[in-house]
C-alpha positions as CSV (number, residue, x, y, z in Angstrom):
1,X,-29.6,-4.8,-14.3
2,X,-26.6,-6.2,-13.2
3,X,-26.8,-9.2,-14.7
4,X,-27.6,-8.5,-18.2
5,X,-24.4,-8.6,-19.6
6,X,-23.5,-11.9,-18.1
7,X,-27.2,-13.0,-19.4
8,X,-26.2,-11.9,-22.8
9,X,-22.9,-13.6,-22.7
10,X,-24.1,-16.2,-21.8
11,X,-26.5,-16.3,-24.8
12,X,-23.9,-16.0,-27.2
13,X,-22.0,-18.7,-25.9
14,X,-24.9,-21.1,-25.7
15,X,-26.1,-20.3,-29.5
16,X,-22.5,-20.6,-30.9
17,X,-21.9,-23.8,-29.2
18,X,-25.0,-26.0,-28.5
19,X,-27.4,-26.6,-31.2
20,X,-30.9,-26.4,-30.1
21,X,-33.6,-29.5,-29.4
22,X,-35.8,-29.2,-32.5
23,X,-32.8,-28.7,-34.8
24,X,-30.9,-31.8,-33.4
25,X,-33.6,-34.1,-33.6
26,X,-34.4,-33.2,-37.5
27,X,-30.5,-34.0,-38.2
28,X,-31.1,-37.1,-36.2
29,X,-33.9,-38.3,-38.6
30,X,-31.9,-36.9,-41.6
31,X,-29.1,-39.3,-40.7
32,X,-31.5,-42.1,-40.0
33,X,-32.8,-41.9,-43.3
34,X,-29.9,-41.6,-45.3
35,X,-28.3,-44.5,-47.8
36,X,-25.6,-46.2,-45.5
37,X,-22.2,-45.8,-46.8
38,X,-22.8,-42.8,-49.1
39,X,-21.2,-39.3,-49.5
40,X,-24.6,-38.2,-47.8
41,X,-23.9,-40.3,-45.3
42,X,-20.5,-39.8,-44.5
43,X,-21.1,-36.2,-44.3
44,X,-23.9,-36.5,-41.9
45,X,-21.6,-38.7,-39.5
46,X,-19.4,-35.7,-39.6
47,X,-22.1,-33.5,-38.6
48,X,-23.5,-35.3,-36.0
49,X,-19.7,-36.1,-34.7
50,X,-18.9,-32.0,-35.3
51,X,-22.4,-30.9,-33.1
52,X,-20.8,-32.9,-30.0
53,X,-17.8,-31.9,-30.5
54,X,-18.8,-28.4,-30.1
55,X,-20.6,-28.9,-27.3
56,X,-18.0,-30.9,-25.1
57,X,-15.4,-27.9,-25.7
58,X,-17.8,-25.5,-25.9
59,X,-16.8,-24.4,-29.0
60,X,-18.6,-22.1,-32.4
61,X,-20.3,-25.0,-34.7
62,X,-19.4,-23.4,-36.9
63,X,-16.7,-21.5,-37.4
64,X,-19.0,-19.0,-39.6
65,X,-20.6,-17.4,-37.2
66,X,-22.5,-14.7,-38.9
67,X,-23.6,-11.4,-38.6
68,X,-25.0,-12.1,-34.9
69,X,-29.0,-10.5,-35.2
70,X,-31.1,-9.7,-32.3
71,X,-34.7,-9.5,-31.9
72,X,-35.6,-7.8,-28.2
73,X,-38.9,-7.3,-26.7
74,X,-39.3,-4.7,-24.1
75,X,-41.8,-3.9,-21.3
76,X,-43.3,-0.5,-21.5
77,X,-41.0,2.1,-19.6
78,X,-37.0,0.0,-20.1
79,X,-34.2,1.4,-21.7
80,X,-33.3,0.5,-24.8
81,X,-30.3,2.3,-25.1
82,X,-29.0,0.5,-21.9
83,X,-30.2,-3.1,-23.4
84,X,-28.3,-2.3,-26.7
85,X,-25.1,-0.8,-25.0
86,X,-25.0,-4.1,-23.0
87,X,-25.6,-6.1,-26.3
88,X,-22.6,-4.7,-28.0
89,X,-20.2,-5.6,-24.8
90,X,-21.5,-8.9,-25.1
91,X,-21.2,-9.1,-28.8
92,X,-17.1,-7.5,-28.1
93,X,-16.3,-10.1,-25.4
94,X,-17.8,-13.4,-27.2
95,X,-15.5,-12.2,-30.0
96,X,-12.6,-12.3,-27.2
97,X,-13.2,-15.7,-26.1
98,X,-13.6,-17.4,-29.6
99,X,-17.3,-17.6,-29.1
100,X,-17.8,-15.5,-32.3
101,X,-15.2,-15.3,-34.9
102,X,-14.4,-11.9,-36.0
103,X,-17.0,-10.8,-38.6
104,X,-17.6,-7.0,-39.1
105,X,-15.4,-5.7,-41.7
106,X,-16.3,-2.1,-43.3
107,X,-17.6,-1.9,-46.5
108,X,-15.4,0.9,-47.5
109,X,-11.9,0.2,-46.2
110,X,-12.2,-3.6,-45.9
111,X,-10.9,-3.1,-42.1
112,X,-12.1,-5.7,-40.1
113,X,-12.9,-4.2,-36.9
114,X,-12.1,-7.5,-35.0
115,X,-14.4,-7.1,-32.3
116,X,-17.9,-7.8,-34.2
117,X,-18.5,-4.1,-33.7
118,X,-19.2,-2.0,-36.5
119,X,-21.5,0.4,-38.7
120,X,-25.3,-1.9,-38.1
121,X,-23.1,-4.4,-36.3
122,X,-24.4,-6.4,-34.3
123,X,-27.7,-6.1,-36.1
124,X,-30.4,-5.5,-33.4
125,X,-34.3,-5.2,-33.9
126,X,-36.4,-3.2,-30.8
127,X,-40.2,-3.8,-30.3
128,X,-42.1,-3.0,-27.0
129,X,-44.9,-5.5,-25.6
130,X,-46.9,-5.9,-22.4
131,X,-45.2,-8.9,-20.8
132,X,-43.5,-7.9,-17.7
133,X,-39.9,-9.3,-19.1
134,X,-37.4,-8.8,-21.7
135,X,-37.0,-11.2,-24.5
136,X,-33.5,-11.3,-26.3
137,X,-33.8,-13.7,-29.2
138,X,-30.5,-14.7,-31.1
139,X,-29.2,-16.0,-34.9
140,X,-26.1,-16.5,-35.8
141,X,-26.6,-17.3,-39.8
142,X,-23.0,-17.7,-41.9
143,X,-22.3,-16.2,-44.9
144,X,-22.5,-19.2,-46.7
145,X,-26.3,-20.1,-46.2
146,X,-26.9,-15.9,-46.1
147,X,-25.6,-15.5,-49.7
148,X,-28.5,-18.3,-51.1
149,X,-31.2,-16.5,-49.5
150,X,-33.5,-15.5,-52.6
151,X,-36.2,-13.3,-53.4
152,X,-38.5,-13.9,-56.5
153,X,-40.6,-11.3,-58.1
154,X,-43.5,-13.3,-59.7
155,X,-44.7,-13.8,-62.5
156,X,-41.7,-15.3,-63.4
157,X,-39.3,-17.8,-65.5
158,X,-37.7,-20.0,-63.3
159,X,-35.3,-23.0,-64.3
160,X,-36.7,-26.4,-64.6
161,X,-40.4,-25.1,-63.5
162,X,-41.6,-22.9,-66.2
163,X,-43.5,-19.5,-64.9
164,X,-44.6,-18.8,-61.6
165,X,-47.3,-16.9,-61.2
166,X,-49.1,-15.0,-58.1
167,X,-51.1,-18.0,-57.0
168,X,-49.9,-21.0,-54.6
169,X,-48.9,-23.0,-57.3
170,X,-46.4,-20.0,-58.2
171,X,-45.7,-20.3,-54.9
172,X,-44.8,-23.4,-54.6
173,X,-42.5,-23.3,-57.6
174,X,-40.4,-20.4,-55.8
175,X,-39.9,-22.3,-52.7
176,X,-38.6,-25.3,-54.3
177,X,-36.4,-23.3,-56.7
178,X,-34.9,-22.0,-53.7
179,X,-34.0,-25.4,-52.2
180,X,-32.6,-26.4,-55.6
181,X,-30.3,-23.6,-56.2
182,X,-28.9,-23.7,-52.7
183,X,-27.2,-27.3,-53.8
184,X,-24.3,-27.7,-51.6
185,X,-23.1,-24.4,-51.4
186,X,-25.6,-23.7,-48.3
187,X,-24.5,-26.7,-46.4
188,X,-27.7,-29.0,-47.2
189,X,-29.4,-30.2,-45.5
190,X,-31.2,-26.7,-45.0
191,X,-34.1,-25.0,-43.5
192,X,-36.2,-22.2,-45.2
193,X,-37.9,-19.4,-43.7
194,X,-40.6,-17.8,-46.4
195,X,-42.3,-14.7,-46.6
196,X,-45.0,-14.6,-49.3
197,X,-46.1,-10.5,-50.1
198,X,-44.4,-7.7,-48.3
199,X,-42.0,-5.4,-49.6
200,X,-38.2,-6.0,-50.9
201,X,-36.9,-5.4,-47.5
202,X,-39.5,-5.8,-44.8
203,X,-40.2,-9.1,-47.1
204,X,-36.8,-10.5,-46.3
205,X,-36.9,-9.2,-42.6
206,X,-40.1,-11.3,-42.3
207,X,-38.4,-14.3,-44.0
208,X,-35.5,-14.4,-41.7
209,X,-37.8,-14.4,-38.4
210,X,-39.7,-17.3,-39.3
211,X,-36.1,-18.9,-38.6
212,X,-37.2,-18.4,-34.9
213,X,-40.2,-21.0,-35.0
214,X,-39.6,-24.8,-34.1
215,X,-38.7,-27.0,-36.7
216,X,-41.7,-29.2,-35.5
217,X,-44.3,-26.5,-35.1
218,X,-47.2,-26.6,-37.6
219,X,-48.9,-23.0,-39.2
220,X,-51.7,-22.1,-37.3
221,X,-52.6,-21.1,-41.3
222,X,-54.4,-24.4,-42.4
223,X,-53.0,-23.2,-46.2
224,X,-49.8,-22.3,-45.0
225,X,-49.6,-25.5,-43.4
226,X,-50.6,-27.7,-46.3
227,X,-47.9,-25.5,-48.5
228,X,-44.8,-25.9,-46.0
229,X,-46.2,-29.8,-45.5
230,X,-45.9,-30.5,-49.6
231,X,-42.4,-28.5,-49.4
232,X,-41.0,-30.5,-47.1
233,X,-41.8,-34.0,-49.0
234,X,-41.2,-32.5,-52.3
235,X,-38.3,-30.8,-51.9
236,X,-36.5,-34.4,-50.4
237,X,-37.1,-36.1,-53.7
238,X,-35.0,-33.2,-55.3
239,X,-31.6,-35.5,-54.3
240,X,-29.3,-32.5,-53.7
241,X,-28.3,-34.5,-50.0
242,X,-26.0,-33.3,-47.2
243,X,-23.6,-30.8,-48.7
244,X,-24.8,-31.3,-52.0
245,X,-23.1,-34.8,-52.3
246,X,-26.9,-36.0,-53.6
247,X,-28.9,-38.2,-50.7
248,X,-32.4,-38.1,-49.8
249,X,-32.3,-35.3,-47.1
250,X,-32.3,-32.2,-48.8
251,X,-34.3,-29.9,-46.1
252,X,-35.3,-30.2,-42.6
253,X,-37.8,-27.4,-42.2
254,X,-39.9,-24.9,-44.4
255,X,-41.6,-22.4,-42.5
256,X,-44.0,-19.7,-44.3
257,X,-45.5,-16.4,-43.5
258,X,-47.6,-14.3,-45.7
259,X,-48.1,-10.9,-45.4
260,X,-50.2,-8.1,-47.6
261,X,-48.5,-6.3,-50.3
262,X,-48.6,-3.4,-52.9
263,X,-51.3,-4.3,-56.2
264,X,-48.0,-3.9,-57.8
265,X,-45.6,-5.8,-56.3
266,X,-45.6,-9.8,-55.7
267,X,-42.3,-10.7,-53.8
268,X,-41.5,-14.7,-52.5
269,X,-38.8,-13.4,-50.5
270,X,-36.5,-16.9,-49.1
271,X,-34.0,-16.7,-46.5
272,X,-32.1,-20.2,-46.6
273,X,-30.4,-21.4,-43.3
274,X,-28.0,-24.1,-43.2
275,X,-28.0,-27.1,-40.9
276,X,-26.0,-25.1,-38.3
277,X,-28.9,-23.5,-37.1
278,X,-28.1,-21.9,-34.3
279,X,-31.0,-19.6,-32.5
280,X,-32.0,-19.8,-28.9
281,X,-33.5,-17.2,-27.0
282,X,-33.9,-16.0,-23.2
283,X,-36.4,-14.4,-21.1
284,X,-34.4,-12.0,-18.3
285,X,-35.6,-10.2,-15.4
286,X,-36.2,-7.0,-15.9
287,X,-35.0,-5.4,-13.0
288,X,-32.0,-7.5,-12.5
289,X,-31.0,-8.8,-16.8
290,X,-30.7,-12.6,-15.1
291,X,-32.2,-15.5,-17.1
292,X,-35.3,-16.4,-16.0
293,X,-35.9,-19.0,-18.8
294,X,-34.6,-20.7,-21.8
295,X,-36.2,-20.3,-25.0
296,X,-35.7,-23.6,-27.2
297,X,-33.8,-24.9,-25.1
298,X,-34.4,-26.4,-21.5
299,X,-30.6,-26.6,-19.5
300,X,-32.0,-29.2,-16.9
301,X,-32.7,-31.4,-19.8
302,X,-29.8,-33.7,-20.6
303,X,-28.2,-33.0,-24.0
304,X,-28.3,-35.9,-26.4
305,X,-25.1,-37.4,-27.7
306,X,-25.7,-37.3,-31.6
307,X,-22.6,-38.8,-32.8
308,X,-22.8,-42.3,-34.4
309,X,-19.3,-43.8,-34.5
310,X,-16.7,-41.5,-34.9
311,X,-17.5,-39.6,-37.3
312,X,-15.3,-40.6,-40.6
313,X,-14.9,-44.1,-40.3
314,X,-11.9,-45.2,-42.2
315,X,-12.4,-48.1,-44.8
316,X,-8.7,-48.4,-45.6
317,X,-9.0,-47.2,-49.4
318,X,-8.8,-43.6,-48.3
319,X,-5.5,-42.1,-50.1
320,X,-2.8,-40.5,-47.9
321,X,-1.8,-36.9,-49.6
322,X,1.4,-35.7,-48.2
323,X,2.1,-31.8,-49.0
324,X,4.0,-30.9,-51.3
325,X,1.8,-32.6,-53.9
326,X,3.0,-33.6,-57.3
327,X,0.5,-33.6,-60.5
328,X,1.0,-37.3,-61.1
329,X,-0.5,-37.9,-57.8
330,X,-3.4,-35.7,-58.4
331,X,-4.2,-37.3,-61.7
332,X,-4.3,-40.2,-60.4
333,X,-7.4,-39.2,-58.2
334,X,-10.9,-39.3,-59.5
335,X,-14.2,-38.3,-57.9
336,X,-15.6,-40.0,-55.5
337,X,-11.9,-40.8,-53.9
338,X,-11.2,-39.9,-50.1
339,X,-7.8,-38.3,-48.9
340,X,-6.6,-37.8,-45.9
341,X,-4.4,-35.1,-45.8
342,X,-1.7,-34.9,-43.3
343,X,1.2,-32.6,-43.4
344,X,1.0,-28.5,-44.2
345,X,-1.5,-26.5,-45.8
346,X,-2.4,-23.4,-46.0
347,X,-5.8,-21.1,-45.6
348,X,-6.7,-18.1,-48.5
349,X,-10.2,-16.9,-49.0
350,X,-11.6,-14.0,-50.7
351,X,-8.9,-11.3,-49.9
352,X,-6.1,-13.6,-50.0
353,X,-7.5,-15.0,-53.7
354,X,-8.0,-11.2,-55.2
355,X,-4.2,-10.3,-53.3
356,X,-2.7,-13.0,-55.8
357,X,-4.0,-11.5,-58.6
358,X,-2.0,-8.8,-58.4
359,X,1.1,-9.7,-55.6
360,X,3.0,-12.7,-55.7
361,X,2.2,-14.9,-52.5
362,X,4.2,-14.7,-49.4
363,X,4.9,-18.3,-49.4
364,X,5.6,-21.0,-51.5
365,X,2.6,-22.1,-52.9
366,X,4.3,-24.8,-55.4
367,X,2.4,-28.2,-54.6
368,X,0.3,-26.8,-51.5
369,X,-3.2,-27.6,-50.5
370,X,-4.9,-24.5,-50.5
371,X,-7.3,-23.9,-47.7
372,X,-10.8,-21.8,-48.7
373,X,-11.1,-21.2,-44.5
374,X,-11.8,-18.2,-42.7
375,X,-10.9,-20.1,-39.2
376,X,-11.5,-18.8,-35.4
377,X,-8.2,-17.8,-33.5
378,X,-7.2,-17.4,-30.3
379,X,-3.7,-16.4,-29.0
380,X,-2.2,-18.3,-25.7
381,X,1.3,-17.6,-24.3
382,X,1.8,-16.2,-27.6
383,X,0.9,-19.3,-29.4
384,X,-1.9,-19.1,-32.0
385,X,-4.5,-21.6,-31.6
386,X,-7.3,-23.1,-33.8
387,X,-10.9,-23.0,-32.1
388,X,-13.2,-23.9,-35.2
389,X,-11.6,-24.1,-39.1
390,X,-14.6,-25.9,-41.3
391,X,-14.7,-24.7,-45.3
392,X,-15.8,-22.0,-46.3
393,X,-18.0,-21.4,-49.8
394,X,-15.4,-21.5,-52.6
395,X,-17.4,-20.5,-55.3
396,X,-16.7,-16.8,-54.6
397,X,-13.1,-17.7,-55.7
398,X,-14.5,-18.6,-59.2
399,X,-12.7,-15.4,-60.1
400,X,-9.3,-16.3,-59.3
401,X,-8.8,-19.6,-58.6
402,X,-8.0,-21.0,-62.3
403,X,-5.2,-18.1,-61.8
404,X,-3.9,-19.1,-58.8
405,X,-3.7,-22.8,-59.6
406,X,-1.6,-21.8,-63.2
407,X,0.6,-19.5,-62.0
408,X,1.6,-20.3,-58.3
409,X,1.3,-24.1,-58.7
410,X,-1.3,-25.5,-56.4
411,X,-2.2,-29.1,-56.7
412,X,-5.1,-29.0,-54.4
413,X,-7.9,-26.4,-53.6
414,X,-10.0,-27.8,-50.7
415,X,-13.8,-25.8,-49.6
416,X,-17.3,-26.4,-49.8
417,X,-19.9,-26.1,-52.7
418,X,-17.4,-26.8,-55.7
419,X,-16.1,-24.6,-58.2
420,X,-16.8,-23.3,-61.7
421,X,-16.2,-24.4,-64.9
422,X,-12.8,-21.9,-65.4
423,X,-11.7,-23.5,-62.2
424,X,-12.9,-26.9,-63.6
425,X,-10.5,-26.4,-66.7
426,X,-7.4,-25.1,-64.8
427,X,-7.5,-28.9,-62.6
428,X,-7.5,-30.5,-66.0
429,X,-4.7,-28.4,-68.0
430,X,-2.5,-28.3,-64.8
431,X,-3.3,-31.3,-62.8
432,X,-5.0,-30.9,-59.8
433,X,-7.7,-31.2,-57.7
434,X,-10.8,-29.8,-55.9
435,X,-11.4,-31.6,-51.9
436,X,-15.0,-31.0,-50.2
437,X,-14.8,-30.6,-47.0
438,X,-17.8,-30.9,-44.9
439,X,-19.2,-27.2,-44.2
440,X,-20.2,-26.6,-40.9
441,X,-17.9,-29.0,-39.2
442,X,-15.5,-26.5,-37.8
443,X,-14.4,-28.7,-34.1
444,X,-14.3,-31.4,-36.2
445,X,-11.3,-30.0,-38.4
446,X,-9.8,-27.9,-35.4
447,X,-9.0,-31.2,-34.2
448,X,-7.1,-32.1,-37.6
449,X,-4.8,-29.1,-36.7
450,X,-1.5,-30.2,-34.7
451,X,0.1,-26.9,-34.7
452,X,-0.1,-23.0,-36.5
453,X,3.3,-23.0,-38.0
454,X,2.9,-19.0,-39.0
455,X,0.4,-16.1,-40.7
456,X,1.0,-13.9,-43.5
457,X,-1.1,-11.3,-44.9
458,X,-2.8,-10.4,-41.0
459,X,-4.0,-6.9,-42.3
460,X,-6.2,-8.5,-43.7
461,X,-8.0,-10.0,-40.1
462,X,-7.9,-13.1,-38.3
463,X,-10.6,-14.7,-41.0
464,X,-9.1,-13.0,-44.0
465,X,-5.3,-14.2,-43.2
466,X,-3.1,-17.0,-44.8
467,X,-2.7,-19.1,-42.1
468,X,-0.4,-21.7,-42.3
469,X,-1.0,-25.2,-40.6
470,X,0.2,-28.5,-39.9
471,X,-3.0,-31.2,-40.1
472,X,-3.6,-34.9,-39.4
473,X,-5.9,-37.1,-41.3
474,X,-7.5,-33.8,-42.6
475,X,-10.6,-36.2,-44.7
476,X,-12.3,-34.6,-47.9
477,X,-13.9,-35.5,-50.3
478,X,-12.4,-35.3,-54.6
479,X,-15.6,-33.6,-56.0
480,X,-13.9,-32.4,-59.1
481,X,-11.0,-34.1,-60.7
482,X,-7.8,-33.4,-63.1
483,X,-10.0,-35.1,-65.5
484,X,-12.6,-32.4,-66.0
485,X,-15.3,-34.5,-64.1
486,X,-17.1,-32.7,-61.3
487,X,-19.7,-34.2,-58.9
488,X,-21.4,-30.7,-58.5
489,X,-22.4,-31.2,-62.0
490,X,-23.7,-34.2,-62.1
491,X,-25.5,-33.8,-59.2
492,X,-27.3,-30.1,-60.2
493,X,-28.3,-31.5,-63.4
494,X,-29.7,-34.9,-61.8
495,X,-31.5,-32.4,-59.2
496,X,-32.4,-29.9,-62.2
497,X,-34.2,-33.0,-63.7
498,X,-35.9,-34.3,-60.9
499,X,-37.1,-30.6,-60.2
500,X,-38.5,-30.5,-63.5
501,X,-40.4,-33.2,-62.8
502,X,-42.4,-31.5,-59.8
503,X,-43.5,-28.3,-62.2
504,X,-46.9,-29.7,-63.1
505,X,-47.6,-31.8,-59.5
């Protein structure tokens, strides 16, 4: 086996980085379709620009790489224990070279172990079969898109669609509920894998694999099919729209299984993935651990440039926000506004938020731009460098932003998803605002970073750390305003109407 752990490597590297066939062409179409000019639209250029980017410096996606899973098929007779051991080093070494950001952090100390290694990290899955190779298969799914999986227990209430009960219709209702709750905060647009029965966990477990089929496949199941068909056109009426902005491309994939269950349990069990999907797979020798072939992906194949223009194109109405900000700027801002931020900000996310409420920041937080970013770091010459730093979910800091923003003074709180209704308040009394940037497009801010000017609070781990940083035309979008108006809103309770709407189709 003495290429396996270069094999493995190799897989990491190519999953972070390089966004498989099937998933690029669905973004393709999603783009195509989309309203010219829009948020939608914008954010999709971003995208597109973001999944090039990432491949020409071969960096993550998205700088949420996950809890990396593996599923591994053995012949007969092969050591497992030798495969695992050799997935670990792979998993430690990827982490080393900015492939992976740091991700494993123990659930009783908060440590992060900064290598991916851990307690159940990486998260590997064993099953024998009587092929003559290995198979390695390979997800890395962020936090973000992980924390709107869902699982239903029918009957039940849902919003908008009434009871679902254990027939297809009730099926149906689940699955779209899921796309509809996801809103931005999963960085729409999304893909679903489904499992219909099981139990609690093995339901989920089944849910997450379906992940691994094509986005253009169809169910060999005629009525799965016809179910993850209707999905697919029903749920892009819904108008939640890349990053929850509203748009017609809400989902690019809906993949079902269906497996027997107790008499009394009925579990819909949805894991939600977000458009940086990143799985590929690999066949290996199994005498020697080299590739013998690509799954998903083919390398001889020339990848296709996705990007359409460069990305953001400026119109010339963008506003320029210099840090420090002042609350007279900031209430002059409404939603819908682009800035462009260029000067310092700095990164907090959910241990630096829940430190402030109880410590005083180690900086000067008086007019900043607060970062929600968990970024990927590397040190050279003992410089730090950014290698992916896209937004991070803010509504986690529900509990502690309206805090943060009263007592410490910040004017601007930039993430992905929006915020609550406490933040929503705390803009309005104290004048400030709430920037979406695009989730997922972690090269695409990296390259909005001129220089790391210094880090507090690094106990806490490379993603957990207040970084601070000096950016250049850092673009977002004002989703929610010092005028107590908030895109996310409007655009759940459009959705919320228009998924009301398919409860009786």
């Amino acid at each position: 086996m003495e290429f396996l752990a270069t094999s493995l490597l190799e897989l990491i590297t190519q999953t972070s980085t390089n966004l498989p066939p099937d998933v690029r062409a669905a973004m393709s179409i999603a783009s195509d379709g989309e309203t010219p000019h829009t948020q939608s639209s914008q954010a999709l250029n971003i995208i597109l620009a973001n999944i090039d980017m990432a491949l020409d410096d071969s960096g993550p996606i998205c700088q949420d790489t996950g809890m990396p899973t593996f599923y591994v098929h053995t012949p007969v007779g092969v050591n497992q224990i030798r495969i695992a051991k050799a997935i670990r080093e792979a998993v430690a070494e990827a982490t080393r070279l900015g492939k992976l950001r740091p991700n494993s952090v123990d659930s009783i100390t908060g440590r992060n172990s900064g290598n991916n290694l851990g307690a159940e990290t990486p998260v590997i899955h064993f099953e024998q079969w009587e092929e003559d190779e290995i198979e390695v298969k390979l997800i890395l799914k962020g936090g973000g898109c992980e924390n709107k999986n869902i699982q239903y227990s029918v009957p039940c209430t849902l919003d908008h669609l009434g009871r679902a009960d254990r027939d297809l219709e009730g099926m149906r209702k689940c699955i779209l509920h899921a796309v509809w709750q996801a809103q931005g905060q999963g960085c729409a647009p999304g893909a679903l894998g489904v499992c219909i029965g099981s139990d609690r966990a093995h339901g989920y477990d089944l849910a997450k694999q379906q992940l691994f089929r094509t986005l253009d496949d169809v169910n060999p199941d005629p009525v799965l099919a016809k179910l993850e068909a209707a999905i697919m056109e029903e749920a892009n009426t819904l108008g939640v729209g890349a990053m929850g902005f509203g748009g017609k491309s809400s989902l690019i994939g809906c993949k079902i299984a269906a497996a027997n269950r107790l008499p009394a349990s009925f579990f819909v069990s949805v894991a939600y993935e977000c458009w940086a999907f990143r799985r590929l797979g690999v066949r290996l020798d199994a005498a020697t651990g080299a590739i013998a072939k690509w799954i998903y992906r083919d390398p001889a194949r020339q990848v296709e440039r996705m990007a359409r223009g460069e990305g953001f194109q400026l119109t010339g109405r963008e506003v320029v926000l210099t840090p420090p900000l002042t609350e007279a700027q900031m209430r002059s801002l409404k939603v819908g506004d682009v800035a462009l931020i260029t000067g310092e900000m700095y990164t907090g996310r959910d241990n630096v938020h829940a430190y402030l409420m109880k410590s005083p920041p180690p900086v000067d937080l008086h007019g900043a731009a607060l970062y929600h970013c968990g970024p990927v770091m590397l040190q050279q010459n003992g410089k730090w460098m950014v290698k992916a730093a896209g937004p991070t979910t803010s509504i986690r800091e529900e509990p502690y932003q309206a805090h943060v923003i009263r007592e410490y003074g910040v004017r601007a709180v930039i993430g992905k998803g929006g915020m609550g209704a406490t933040t929503l308040a705390a803009l309005k009394e104290c004048g400030a605002v709430y920037l979406n940037a695009i989730g997922g497009a972690a090269q695409y801010y990296a390259r909005t970073v001129e220089e790391v000017l210094d880090v507090n609070l690094m106990e806490f781990g490379i993603p957990e750390a207040m970084w601070h940083l000096r950016v250049r035309n850092f673009a977002a979008i004002v989703t929610m305003d010092a005028h107590g108006n908030s895109l996310h809103v409007d655009v759940e309770r459009a959705t919320g109407e228009k998924l009301a709407e398919l409860q009786n189709v």
